[in-house]
C-alpha positions in Angstrom: 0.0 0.0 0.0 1.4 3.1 -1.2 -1.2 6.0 0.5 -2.4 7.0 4.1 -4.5 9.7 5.2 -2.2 11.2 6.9 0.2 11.7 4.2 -2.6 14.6 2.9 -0.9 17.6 5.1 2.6 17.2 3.2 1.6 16.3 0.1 -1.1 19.5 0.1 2.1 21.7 1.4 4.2 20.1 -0.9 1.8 20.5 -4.1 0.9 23.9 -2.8 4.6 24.9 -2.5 5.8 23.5 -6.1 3.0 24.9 -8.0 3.5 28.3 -6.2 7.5 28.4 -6.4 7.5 27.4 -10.4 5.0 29.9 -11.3 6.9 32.7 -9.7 10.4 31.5 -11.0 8.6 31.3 -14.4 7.1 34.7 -14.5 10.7 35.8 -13.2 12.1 34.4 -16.0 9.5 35.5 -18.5 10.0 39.1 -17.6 13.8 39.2 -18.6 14.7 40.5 -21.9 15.4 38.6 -24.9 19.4 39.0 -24.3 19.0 37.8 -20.7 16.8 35.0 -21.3 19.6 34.0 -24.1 22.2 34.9 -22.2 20.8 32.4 -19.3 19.9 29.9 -21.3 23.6 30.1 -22.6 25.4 29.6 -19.4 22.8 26.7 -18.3 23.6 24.8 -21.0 27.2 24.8 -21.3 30.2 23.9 -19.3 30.0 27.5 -17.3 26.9 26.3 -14.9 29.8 23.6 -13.7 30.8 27.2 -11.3 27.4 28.1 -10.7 26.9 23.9 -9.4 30.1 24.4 -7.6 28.7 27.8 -5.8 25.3 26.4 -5.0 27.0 23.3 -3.3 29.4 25.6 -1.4 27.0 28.4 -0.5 23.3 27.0 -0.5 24.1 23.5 1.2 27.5 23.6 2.7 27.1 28.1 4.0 31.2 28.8 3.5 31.0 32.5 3.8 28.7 32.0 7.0 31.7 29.2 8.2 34.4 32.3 7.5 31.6 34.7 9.7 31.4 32.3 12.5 32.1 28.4 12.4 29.3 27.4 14.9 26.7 29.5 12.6 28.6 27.9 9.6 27.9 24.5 11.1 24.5 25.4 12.1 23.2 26.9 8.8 25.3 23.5 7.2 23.8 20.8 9.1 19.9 21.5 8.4 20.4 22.4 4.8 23.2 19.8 3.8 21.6 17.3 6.1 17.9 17.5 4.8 19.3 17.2 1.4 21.0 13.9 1.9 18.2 12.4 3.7 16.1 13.1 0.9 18.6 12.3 -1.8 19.1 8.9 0.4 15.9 8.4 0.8 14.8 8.4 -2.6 18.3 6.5 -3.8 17.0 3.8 -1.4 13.2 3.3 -2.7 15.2 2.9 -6.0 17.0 -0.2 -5.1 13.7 -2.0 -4.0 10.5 -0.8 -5.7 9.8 -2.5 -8.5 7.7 1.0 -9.3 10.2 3.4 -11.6 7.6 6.2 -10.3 6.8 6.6 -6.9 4.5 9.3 -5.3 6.7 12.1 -3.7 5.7 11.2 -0.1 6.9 7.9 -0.9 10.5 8.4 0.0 9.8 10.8 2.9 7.4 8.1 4.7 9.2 5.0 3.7 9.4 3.5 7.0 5.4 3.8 7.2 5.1 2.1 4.3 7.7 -0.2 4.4 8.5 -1.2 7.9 10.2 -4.4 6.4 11.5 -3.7 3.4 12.9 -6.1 0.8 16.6 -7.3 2.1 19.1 -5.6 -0.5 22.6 -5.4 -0.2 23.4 -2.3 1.0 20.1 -1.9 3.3 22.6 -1.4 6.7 24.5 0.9 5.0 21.4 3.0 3.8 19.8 3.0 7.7 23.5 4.0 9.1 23.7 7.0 6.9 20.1 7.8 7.1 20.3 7.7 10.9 23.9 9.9 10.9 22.3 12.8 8.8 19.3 12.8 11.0 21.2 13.2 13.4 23.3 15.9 11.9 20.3 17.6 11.2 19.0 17.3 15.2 21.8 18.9 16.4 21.4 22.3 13.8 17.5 22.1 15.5 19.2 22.3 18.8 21.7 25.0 17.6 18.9 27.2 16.2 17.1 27.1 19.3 20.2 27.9 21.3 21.4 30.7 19.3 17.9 32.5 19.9 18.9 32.5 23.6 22.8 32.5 23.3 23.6 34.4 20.3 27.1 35.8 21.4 28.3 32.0 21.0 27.9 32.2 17.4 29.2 35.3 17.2 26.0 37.8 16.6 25.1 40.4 18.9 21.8 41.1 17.5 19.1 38.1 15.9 16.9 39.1 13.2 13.1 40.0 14.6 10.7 37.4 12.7 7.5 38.5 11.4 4.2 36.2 11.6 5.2 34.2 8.1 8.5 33.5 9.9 7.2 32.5 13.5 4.8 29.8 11.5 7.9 28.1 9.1 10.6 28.0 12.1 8.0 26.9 14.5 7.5 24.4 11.8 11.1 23.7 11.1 12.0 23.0 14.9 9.1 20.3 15.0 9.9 18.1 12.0 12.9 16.6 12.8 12.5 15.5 16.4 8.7 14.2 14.8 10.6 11.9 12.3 13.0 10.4 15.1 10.2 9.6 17.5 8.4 8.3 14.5 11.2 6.2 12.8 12.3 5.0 16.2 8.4 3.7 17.3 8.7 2.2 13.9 12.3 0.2 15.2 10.8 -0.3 18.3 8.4 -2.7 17.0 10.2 -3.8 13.3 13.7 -3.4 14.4 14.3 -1.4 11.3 16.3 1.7 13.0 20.5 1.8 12.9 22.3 3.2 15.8 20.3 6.7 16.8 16.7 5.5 15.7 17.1 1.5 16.6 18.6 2.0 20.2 15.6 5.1 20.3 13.0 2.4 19.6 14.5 -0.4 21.5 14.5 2.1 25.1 11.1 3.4 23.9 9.4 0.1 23.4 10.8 -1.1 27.2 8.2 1.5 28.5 5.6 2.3 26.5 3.0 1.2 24.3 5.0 2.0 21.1 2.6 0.6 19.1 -0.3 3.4 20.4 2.2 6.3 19.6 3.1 5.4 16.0 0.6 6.3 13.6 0.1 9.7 15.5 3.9 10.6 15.1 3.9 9.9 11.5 0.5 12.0 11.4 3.0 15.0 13.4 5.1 14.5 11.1 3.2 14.7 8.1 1.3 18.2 9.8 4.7 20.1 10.6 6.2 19.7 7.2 3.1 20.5 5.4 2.7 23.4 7.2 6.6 24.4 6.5 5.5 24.3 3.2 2.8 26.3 3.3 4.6 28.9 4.8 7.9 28.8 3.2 6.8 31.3 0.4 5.8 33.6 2.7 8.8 33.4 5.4 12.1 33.8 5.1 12.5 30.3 4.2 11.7 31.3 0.9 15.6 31.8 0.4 15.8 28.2 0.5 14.3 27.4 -3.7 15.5 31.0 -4.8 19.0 31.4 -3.8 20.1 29.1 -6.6 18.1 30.5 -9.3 19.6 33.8 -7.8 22.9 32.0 -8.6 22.5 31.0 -11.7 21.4 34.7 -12.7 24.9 36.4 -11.4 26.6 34.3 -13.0 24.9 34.7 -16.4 25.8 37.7 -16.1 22.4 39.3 -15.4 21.9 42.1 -13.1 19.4 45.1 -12.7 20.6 48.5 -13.5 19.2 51.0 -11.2 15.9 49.3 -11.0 13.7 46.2 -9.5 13.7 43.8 -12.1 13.8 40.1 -12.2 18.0 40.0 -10.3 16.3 42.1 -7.6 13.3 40.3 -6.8 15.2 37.6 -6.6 17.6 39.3 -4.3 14.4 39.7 -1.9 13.8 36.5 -2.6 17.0 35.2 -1.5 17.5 37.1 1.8 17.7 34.3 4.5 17.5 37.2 7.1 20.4 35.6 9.3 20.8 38.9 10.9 24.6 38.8 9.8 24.4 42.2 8.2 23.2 43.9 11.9 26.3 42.9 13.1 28.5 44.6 10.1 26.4 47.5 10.0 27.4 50.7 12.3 24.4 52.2 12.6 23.9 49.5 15.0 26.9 48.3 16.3 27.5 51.9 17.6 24.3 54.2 17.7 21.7 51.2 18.5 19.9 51.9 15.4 18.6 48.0 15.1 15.4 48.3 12.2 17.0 49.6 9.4 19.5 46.9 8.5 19.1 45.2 5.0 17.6 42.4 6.8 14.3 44.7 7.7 15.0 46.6 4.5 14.6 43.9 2.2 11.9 42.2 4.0 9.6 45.4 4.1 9.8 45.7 0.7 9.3 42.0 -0.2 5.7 42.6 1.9 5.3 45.9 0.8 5.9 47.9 4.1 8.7 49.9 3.6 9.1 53.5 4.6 11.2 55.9 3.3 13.1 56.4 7.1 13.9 52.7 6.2 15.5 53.3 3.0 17.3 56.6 3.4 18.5 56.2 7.0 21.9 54.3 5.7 25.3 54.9 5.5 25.7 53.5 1.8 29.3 52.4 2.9 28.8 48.7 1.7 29.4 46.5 4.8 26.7 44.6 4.6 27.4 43.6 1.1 30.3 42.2 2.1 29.4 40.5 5.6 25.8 39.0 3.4 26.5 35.2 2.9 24.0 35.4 -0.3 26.2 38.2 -2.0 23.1 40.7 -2.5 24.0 44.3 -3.6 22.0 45.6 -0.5 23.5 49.4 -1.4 22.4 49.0 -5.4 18.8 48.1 -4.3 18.3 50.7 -1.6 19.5 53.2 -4.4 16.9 51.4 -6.4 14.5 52.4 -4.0 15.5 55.9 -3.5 15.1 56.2 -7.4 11.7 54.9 -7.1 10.9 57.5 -4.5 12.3 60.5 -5.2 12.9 60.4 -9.1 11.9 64.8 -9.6 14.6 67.2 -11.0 16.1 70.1 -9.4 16.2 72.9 -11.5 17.4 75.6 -9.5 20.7 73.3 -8.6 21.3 72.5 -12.1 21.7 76.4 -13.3 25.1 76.7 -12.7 28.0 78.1 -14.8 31.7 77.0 -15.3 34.6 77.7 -17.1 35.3 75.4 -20.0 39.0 73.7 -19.1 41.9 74.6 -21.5 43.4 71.9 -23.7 45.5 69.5 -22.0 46.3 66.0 -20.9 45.4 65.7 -17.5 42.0 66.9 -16.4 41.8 67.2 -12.1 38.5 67.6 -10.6 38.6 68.6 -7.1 34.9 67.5 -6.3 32.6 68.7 -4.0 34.1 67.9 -0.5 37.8 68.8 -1.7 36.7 72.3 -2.8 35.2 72.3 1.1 38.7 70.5 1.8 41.1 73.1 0.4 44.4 71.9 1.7 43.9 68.6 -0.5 43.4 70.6 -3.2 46.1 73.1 -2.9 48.4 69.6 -2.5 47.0 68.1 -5.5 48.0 71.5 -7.3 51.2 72.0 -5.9 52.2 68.1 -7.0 50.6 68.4 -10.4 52.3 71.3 -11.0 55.6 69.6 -9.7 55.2 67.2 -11.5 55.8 69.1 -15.3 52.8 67.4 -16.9 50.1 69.7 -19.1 46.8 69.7 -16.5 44.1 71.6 -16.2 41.2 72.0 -13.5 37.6 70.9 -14.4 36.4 72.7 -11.4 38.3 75.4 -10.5 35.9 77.6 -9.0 34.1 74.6 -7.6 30.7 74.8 -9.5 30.5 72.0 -10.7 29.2 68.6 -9.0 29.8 65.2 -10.3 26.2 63.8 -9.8 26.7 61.0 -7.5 25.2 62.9 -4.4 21.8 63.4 -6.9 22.0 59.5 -7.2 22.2 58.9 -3.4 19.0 61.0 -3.1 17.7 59.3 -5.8 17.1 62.1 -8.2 17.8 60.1 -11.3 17.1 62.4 -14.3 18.8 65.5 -12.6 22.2 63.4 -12.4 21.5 62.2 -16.1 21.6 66.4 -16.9 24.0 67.0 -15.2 26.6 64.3 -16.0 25.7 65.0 -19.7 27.0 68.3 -19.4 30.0 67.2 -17.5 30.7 64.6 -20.1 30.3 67.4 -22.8 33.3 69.7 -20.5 35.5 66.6 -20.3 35.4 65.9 -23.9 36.2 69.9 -25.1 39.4 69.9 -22.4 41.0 67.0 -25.5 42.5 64.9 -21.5 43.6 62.1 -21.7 42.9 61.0 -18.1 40.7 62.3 -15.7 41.9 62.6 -11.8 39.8 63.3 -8.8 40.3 63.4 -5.2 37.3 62.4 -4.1 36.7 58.8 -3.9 32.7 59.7 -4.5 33.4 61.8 -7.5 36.0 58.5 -8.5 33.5 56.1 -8.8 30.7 57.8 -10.6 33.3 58.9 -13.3 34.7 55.7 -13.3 31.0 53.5 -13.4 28.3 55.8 -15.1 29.7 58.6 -17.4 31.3 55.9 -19.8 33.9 57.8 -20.8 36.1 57.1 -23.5 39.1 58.0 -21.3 41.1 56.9 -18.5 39.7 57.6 -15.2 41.6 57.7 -12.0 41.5 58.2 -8.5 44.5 60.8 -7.3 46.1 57.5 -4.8 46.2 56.0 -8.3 48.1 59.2 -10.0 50.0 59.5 -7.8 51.4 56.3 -7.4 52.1 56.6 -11.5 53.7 59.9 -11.0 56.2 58.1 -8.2 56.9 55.3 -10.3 57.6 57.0 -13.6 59.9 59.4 -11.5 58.2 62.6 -12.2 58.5 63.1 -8.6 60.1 62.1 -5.6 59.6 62.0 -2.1 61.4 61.7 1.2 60.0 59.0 3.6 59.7 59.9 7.0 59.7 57.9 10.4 56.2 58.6 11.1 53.8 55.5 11.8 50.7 56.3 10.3 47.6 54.3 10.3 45.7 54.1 6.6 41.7 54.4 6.8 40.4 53.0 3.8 37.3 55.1 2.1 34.2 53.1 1.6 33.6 54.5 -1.8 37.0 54.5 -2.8 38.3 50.5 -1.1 35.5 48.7 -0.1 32.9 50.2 -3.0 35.4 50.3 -6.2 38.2 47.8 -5.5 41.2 50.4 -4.8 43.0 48.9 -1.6 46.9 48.4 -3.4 48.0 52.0 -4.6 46.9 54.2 -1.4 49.4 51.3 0.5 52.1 52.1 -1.8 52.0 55.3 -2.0 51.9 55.8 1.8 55.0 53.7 1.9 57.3 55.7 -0.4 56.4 58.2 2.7 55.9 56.8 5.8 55.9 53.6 8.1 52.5 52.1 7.6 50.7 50.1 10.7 48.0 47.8 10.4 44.9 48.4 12.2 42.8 45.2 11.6 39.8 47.4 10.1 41.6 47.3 6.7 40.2 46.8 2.8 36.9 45.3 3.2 36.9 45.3 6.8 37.4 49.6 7.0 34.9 51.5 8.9 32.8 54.1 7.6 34.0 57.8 9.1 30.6 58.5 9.6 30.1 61.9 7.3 28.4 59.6 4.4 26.0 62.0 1.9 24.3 59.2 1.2 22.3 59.3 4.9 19.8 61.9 5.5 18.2 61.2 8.8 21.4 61.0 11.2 22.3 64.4 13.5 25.8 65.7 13.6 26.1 64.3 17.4 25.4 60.6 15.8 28.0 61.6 12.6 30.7 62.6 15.5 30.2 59.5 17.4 30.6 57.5 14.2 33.8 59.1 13.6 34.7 58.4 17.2 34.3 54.8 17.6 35.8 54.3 14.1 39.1 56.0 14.6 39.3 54.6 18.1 39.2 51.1 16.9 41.8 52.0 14.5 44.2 52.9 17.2 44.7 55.8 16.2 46.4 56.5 19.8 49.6 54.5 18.5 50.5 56.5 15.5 51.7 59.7 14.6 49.2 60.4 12.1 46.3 59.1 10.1 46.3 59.1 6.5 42.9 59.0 4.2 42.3 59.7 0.4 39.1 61.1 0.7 38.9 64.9 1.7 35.0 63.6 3.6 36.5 61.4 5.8 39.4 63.8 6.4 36.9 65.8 8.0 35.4 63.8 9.8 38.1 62.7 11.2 39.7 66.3 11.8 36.7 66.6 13.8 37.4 64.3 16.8 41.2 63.7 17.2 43.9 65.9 18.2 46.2 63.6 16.0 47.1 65.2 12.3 44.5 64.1 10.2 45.9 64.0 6.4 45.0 63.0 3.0 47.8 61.1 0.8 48.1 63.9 -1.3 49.3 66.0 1.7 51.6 63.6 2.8 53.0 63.5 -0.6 53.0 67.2 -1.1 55.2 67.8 2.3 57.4 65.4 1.4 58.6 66.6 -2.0 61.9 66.8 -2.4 63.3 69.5 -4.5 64.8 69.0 -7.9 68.5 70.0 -8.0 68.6 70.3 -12.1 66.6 72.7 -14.5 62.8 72.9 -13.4 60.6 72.0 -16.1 58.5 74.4 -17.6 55.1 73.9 -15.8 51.3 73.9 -17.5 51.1 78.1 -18.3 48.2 79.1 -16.8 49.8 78.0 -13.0 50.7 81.6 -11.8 52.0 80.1 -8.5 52.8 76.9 -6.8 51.1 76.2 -3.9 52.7 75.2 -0.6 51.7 72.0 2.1 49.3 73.7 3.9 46.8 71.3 6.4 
């Protein structure tokens, strides 16, 4: 006999998930463009989806990036999803060796021991019950973590645990009762067939010395059958939903799809894919030092997969990109709060777009100051004075400091008056004749770099500068000052720089390590992206950042980003200096002819701080 009544909850929950899941995966797919859906057929069916395999294994089943974040949570995430996959994969390996059926129902597998309590003798039957027994039990002991880590979460290395909604409540409630249901039902089920290996068969065997075994079965596989039905049910609208999605997710990365400044198919299943394991609390500073515990992209992405989000949610964030880096799924949580910001706020500003500039001269070397280094003037006064230095034809594209590269527009999410105005920056760059564009501000940097598509070589000043040391169009002394090196979020952890600023810092100075280096840097606090924090909570940002730096064992701090310079300036009694200042006081004079520098330079600018 192959059916039971009580077999109905699962097999409802498990129709009811399938049908559910493939529809929205479908429409997902069905709503890419004709490139995409080409371009994912492609890498499915070729020997590139061998990677995507080999990332599923490693990051759906086996959770390496959560094993680097914390081993115990590693093992914990590990041993329920790698565990329930092998006993299913086991389970229906080992109704292939006996059934004469080549087609089984699905519940088949998952209520074997119901069905058959003394199955057919085949040759590897002991084998099958060991293994089956071991993963249950690996299984059982990430139930026991899970619960733990609710009450204990410092032992796995968190010091906040995501708030679950309803949806969430139901599926973990759910996902606790499953497992333990199974063992007391596979080991009544030994207890009077002997059909259990070492966990379940000594289970039954102590069970059946004491109670009526034989009264408790059917109403454990019945327990059974209700708790992973209702998992079911609720997995599409929990966080479990993760679980189906984070491999389609995958296999669109790595296809090379991805949403460009809007919610498309890659960004719904981004949502889609969020486990919300609270990891990116941890990373994010808004509540490791202000408290601030309901804005993380844990909440973020689950309000807006329900529909709930508000716009203190989305524009109360630092944008500096930890918790892309500490997310174990690899979600662009900064690229889809933009997203949102666009969504929101997409209206032009008129009145900030009527400025005027000077058109730059022809030359090779375009500098924009930005923004923040116009407000910083003793990094642009540096960058001048080494330019100039250095012999090479350059010319400022913002001399009088009118001009604005568009990225703060973006991080407010005013879309089309960024488009204007990078148009007319692009149409500026392209008179001047440059050959590269420089810019001190790491902000300015990446926006050149990633969204004007220019035809020339963009560059941030670290970068320049390093070339300019190199090539020997200048030299510098190096000091014995220790300095510490505070890596920029938009400059290390948002575009990828981390090598040059190092170098350059060592032609210079002694450079310490701090252990908040590359990805790991702290954000100064003075982001434009946030609009909701007070100076106080800025300051205290800045405070707890450069404190963990230990900044108290150096001489100085060096930056290369005139923002967090003054921040930093703000709250330490420590010089505060960008690269191009330390490079710029440590010029060393040329003892043959000076080279005839760019014409329109009436002066050369000293180091000033």
């Amino acid at each position: 006999m192959k059916f039971d009544i009580f077999v109905l909850p699962f097999l409802l929950g498990f129709t009811f998930a399938g049908v559910f899941l493939s529809l929205r995966i479908a429409l997902w797919i069905y709503k890419l463009d004709k490139n995409e859906k080409s371009n994912l057929r492609k890498h499915i069916f070729s020997h590139s989806v061998v990677g995507s395999l080999k990332e599923i294994f490693k990051e759906v089943l086996i959770h390496c990036r959560i094993y680097k974040t914390n081993p115990l949570l590693g093992y914990m995430h590990m041993s329920l999803a790698f565990g329930w996959f092998m006993l299913i994969l086991l389970g229906n390996l080992q109704v292939k060796f006996f059934s004469p059926d080549p087609i089984n129902p699905p519940f088949y597998p998952i209520f074997l021991k119901f069905f058959e309590p003394v199955p057919p003798a085949f040759k590897f039957d002991k084998i099958f019950n060991f293994l089956m027994d071991f993963f249950l039990l690996i299984v059982l002991s990430g139930v026991f973590l899970a619960w733990l880590k609710r009450f204990r979460k410092k032992a796995f290395g968190l010091k906040q645990v995501t708030i679950h909604n309803r949806g969430d409540k139901l599926a973990l409630a759910a996902l606790w009762l499953i497992f333990p249901a199974r063992l007391l039902a596979e080991s009544f089920s030994s207890g009077i067939y002997n059909n259990g290996s070492f966990l379940t068969g000594s289970l039954g065997h102590l069970f059946a010395s004491f109670l009526p075994v034989n009264a408790f079965l059917y109403p454990a596989w019945w327990i059974y059958s209700l708790a992973l039905g209702t998992f079911l049910f609720a997995l599409p609208f929990s966080r479990y939903m993760h679980i189906p999605v984070e491999p389609f997710l995958i296999l669109l990365r790595n296809a090379g799809i991805k949403d460009n400044k809007q919610i498309g198919t890659f960004s719904k299943a981004e949502i889609n894919a969020c486990s919300r394991c609270g990891i990116c609390i941890d990373s994010c500073q808004l509540s490791s030092v202000l408290g601030i515990n309901n804005i993380q992209p844990t909440y973020f992405i689950r309000d807006i997969r329900y529909k709930t989000l508000q716009n203190d949610t989305t524009e109360n964030c630092l944008m500096c990109g930890r918790c892309n880096i500490s997310c174990p799924v690899g979600i662009d949580n900064t690229g889809m709060r933009l997203s949102r910001r666009i969504i929101q706020n997409n209206y032009l500003w008129n009145d900030y777009l009527n400025f005027s500039t000077n058109v730059p001269g022809k030359t090779d070397v375009l500098y924009f100051a930005g923004c923040m280094t116009q407000l910083t003037p003793s990094v642009k006064k540096s960058m001048a004075n080494i330019l100039d230095f250095s012999g090479i034809s350059w010319d400022f594209l913002d001399k009088e400091g009118t001009i604005c590269c568009g990225r703060p527009l973006m991080l407010a999410g005013q879309l089309e008056s960024a488009r204007i105005l990078i148009d007319k920056n692009i149409s500026l760059i392209k008179s001047s004749g440059a050959k590269t564009l420089v810019t001190s501000c790491p902000v300015c940097f990446k926006i050149f770099r990633d969204d004007y598509n220019l035809k020339i070589e963009v560059l941030h000043h670290s970068q320049f500068l390093l070339r300019l040391l190199e090539e020997g169009k200048i030299k510098i002394q190096k000091s014995s000052d220790n300095v510490i090196y505070h890596d920029p979020c938009e400059l290390g952890r948002n575009s990828g720089v981390f090598l040059e600023p190092r170098k350059v810092i060592n032609y210079a100075a002694e450079l310490m390590q701090t252990g908040y280096e590359k990805e790991k840097s702290l954000c100064c606090g003075g982001s434009l992206g946030n609009f909701h924090l007070s100076e106080s909570n800025k300051k205290n940002l800045a405070i707890d950042a450069i404190g963990k730096m230990g900044i108290h064992d150096a001489d100085m701090l060096i930056t290369a980003c005139p923002l967090c310079k003054k921040s930093f300036d703000k709250v330490t009694e420590k010089p505060v200096l960008d690269i191009a200042q330390l490079v710029s006081k440590n010029l060393i004079k040329r003892t043959v002819q000076e080279p005839k520098i760019f014409a329109r330079r009436q002066e050369t600018v000293a180091y000033a701080k």
